[in-house]
N, C-alpha and C positions, 0 to 999 in steps of 0.2 A: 504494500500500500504506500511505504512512504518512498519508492523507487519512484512513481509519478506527482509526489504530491509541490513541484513548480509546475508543470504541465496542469495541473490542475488549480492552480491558484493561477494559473495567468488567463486559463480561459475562465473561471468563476470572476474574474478583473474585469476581461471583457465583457461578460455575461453583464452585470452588476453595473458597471458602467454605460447601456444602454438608456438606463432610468435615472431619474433623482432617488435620491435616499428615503425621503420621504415616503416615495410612493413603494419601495421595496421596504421599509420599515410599515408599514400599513399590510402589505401583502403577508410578512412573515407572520404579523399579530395574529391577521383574520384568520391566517393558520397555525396557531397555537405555538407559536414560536417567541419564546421570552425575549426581547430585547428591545436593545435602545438605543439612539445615537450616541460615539465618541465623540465626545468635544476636545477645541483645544484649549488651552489654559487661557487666551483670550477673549476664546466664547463664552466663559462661565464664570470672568473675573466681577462682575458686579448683578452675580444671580441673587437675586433674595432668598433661595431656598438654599443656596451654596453658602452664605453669610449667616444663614440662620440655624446651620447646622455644625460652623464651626470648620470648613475644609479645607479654608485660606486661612493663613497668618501676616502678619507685617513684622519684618524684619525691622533691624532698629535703625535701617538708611530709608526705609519707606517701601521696599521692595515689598509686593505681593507675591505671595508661594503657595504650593499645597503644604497641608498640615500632615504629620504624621497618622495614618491609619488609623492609631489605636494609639492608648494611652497607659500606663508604667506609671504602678502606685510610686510617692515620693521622689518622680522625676519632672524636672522643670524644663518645658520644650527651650532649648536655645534660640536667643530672638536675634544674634549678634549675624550678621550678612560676614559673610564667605572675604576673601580676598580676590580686588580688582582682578579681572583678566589677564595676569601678565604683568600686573602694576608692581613687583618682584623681582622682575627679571635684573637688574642695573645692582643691586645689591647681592644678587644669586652669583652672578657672573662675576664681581667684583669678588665677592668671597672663594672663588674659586679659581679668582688669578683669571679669568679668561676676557678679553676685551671684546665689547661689542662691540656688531659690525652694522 
């Protein structure tokens, strides 16, 4: 089974891609098939059912994130934002004797 399973997500791609989502998300229901749209993290950043349940957090630069799944008695979610992109490198490189180019 799993020797065709690109051959078989490329044509379910095409298949799939004939229609909007919508109307293949309606077809699946009326055939008892559980689902829902994926969204991306832009779709659902100011969902009131998404804010109301707790999904996002705010980082302490302002960043909006997903929240961790599940929660961990006497653990306090980290609010502190990651290090810039790269904003590292000049200090990495000097520490290591190497000059950037």
């Amino acid at each position: 089974m799993l020797a065709h399973a690109s051959d078989m997500r490329a044509a379910l791609d095409k298949h799939f891609a004939t229609q909007s989502a919508g109307y293949w998300l309606t077809r699946l229901r009326e055939s008892g098939v559980w689902c829902g749209p994926v969204h991306h993290l832009e779709d659902v950043i100011d969902d009131e059912h998404i804010a109301a349940n707790g999904y996002l957090t705010t980082l302490n630069d302002g960043l909006r994130t997903v929240s961790l799944p599940f929660t961990l008695s006497d653990y306090e979610l980290p609010l502190a934002a990651g290090p810039v992109l790269d904003g590292d490198r000049e200090s990495i490189l000097r520490d290591w004797g190497v000059r950037a180019c």
